[in-house]
C-alpha positions as CSV (number, residue, x, y, z in Angstrom):
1,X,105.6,115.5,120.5
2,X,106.0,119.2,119.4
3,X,107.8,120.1,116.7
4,X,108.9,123.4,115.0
5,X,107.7,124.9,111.6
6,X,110.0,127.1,109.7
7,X,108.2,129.1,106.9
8,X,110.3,130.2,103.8
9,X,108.5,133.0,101.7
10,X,109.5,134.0,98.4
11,X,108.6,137.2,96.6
12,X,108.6,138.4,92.9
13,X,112.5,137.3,91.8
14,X,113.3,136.2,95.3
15,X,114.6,132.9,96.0
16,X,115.8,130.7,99.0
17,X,118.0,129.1,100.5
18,X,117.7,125.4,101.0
19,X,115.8,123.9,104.1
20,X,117.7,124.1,107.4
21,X,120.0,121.7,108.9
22,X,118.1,119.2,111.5
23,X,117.4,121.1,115.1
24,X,117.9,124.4,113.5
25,X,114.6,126.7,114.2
26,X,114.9,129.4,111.0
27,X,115.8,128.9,107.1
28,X,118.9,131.5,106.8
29,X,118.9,134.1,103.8
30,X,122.0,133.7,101.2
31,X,123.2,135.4,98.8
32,X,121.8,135.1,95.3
33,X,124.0,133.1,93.1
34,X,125.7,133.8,89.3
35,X,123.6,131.4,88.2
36,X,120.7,130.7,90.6
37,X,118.6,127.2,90.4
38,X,114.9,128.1,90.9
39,X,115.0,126.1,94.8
40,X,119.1,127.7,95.4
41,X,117.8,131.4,94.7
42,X,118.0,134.0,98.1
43,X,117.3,138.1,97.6
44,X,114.4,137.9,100.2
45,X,113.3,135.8,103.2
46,X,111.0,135.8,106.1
47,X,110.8,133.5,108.9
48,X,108.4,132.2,111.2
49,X,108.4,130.1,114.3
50,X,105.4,127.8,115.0
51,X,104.4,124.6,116.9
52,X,103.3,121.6,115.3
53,X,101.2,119.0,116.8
54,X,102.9,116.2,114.6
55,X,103.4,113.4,116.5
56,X,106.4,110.5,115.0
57,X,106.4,107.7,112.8
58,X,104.5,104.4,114.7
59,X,107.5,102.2,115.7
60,X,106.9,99.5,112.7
61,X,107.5,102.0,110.4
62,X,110.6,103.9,111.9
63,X,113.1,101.2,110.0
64,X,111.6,101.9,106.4
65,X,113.6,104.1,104.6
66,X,112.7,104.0,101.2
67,X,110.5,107.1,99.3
68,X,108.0,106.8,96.5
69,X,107.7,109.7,94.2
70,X,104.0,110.2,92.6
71,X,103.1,106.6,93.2
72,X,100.4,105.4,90.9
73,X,96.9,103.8,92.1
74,X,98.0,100.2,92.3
75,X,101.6,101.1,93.7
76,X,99.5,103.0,96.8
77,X,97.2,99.7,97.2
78,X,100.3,97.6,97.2
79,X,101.7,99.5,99.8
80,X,98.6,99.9,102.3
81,X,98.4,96.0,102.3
82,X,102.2,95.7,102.8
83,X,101.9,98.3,105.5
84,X,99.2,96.7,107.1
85,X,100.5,92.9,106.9
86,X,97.6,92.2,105.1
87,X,97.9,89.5,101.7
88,X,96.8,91.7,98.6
89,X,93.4,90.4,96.5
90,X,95.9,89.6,94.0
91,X,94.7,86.4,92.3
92,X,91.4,87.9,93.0
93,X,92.3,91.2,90.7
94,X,93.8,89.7,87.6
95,X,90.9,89.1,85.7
96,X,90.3,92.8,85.7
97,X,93.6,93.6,84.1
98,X,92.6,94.7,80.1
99,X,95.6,92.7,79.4
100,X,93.7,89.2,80.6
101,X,90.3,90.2,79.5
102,X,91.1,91.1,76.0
103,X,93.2,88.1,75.4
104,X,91.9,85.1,73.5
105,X,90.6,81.7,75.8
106,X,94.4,80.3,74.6
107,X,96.3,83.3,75.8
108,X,94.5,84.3,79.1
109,X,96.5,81.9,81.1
110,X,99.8,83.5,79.9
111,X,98.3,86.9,80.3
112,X,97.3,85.9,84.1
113,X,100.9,84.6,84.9
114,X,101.9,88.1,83.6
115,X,100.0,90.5,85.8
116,X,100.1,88.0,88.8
117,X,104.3,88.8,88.3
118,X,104.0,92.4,87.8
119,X,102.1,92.5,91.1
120,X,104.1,90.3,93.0
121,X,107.0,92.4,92.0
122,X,105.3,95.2,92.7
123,X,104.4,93.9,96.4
124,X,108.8,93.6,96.5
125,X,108.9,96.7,95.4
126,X,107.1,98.9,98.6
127,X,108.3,96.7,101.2
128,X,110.5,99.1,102.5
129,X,108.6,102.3,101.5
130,X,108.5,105.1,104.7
131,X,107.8,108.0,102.6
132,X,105.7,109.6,99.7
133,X,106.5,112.8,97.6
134,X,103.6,113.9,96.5
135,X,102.4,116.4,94.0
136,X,99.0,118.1,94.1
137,X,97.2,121.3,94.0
138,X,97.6,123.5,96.3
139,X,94.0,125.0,96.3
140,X,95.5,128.0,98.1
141,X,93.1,130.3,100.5
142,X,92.6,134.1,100.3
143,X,95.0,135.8,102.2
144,X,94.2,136.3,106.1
145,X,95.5,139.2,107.0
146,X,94.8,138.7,110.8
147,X,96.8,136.0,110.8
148,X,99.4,136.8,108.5
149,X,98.9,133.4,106.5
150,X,97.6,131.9,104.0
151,X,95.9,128.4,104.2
152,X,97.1,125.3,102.0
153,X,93.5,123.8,102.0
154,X,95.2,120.4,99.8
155,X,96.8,119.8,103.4
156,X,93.5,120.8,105.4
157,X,92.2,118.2,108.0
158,X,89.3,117.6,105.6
159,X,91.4,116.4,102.7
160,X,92.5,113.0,101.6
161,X,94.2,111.9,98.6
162,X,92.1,108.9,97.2
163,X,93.9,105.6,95.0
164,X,91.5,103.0,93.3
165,X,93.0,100.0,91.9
166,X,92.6,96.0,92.5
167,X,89.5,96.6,93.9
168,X,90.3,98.4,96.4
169,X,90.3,102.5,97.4
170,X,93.1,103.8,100.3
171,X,93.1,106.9,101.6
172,X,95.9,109.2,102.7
173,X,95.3,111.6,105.1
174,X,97.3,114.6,107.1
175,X,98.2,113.3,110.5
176,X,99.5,117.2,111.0
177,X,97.1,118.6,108.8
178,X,96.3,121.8,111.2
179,X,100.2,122.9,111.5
180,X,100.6,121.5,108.1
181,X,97.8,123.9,106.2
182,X,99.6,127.2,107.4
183,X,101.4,128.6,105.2
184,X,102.6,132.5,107.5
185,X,103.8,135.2,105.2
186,X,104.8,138.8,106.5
187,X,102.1,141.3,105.7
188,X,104.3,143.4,103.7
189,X,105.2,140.4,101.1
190,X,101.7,139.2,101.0
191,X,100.3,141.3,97.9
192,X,103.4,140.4,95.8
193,X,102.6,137.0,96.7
194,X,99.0,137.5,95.7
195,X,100.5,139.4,92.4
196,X,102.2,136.4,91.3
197,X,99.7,133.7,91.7
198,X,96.6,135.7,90.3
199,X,94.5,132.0,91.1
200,X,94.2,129.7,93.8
201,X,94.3,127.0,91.2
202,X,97.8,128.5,89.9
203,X,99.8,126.8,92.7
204,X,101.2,123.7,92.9
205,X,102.2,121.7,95.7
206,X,105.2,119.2,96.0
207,X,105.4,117.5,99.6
208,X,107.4,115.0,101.7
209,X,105.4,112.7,103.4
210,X,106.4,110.6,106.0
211,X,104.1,107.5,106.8
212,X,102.9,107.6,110.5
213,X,99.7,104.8,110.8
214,X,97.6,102.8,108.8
215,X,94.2,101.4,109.4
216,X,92.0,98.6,108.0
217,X,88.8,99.4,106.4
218,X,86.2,97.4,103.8
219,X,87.6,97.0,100.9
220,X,90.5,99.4,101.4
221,X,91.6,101.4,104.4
222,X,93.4,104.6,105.6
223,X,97.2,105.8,105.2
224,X,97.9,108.6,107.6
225,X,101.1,110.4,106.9
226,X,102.8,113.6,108.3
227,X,103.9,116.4,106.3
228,X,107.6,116.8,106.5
229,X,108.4,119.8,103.9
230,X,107.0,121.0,101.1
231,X,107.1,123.6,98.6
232,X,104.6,126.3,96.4
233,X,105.1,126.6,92.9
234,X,103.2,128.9,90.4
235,X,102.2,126.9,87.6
236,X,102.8,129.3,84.6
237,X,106.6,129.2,85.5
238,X,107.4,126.5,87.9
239,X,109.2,129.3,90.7
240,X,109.1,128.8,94.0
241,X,106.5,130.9,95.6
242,X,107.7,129.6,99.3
243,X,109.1,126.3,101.3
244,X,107.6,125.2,105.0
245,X,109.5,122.4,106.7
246,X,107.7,120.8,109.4
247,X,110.8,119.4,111.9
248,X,109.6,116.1,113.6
């Protein structure tokens, strides 16, 4: 299925508007409030229309509708077994926890009964999880001027976002990581952009991510996701540098 990619760029003390209703095709320029939130703000916007090759959610996962924000290592190992329908090495795991192998002979039992709950409850806890927000880097590209874009290589078909825990390593990966990576700014923006950030390693990335698949693999296995929306910040000062929403 195709879908369309709206690009929101932001420049010097430019803000945005919010994202655009569902089935719209272009963010729409507002005026800049009294008192302007740092994602509310609108003085200057460009838009760009794209194709994305992001196909939807697998049908077992359409009906889950809760969101996870920054999940930790064991809450992302939790979820791949719950996604896959697989029993989590639970029982297997707790004598691992510090809490169980630093408690005296007479208080490991207790300690075991402890982390086997926090698990289970865990387990509860992602049984309806469809989505991720994310936060990484955004290990932006140089400018291509060809193209009028910049690349979001944190979002590249090449990258995964690795969890460890129980055991176990899952990896999430881009399921629309080659629409997703693009991130089109007009030429005549570009250098103020560029300005701003002064380092790749200056920009952060916050992202919606909508689980698509999952797939066994030894010890572990593979989340793939698409990218929904997300959003460039500069680091020093937290503004938004630019939004891309990625319609299903």
């Amino acid at each position: 299925m195709r879908a369309a990619l709206t690009t929101c760029v932001l420049v010097l003390a430019a803000g945005c508007g919010g994202p655009p209703p569902a089935g719209e095709g272009a963010a729409q320029a507002t005026p800049a409030a009294a008192s302007p939130q740092p994602a509310a703000q609108s003085a200057s916007t460009a838009t760009v229309a794209a194709t994305a090759a992001a196909g939807p959610a697998a049908p077992a996962f359409r009906g889950r509708t809760g969101e996870l924000v920054n999940p930790d290592n064991t809450t992302m190992v939790l979820l791949y077994f719950d996604l896959a329908g697989l029993p989590p090495p639970i029982d297997q795991s707790l004598d691992d926890d510090m809490r169980v192998r630093m408690a005296r002979a007479t208080d490991k039992p207790a300690a075991r009964d402890l982390v086997r709950k926090e698990l289970e409850a865990g387990l509860a806890g992602v049984r309806n999880i469809g989505a991720i927000r994310m936060s990484l880097a955004a290990n932006l590209s140089e400018y291509d001027s060809t193209y009028n874009e910049f690349t979001v290589r944190a979002l590249s078909p090449s990258s995964i976002v690795e969890f460890k825990a129980l055991g176990q390593k899952v990896a999430v990966k881009f399921g629309n990581a080659r629409t997703a990576q693009v991130w089109r700014v007009p030429a005549a923006e570009a250098q103020a952009v560029v300005d701003r950030v002064g380092f790749a390693s200056d920009v952060s990335l916050d992202a919606l991510l909508a689980i698509r698949d999952v797939h066994a693999a030894p010890e572990g296995g593979n989340i793939t996701v698409n990218v929904i929306e997300y959003e460039l910040r500069e680091n020093r000062s937290g503004n938004l540098l630019g939004r891309v929403q990625l319609a299903p």
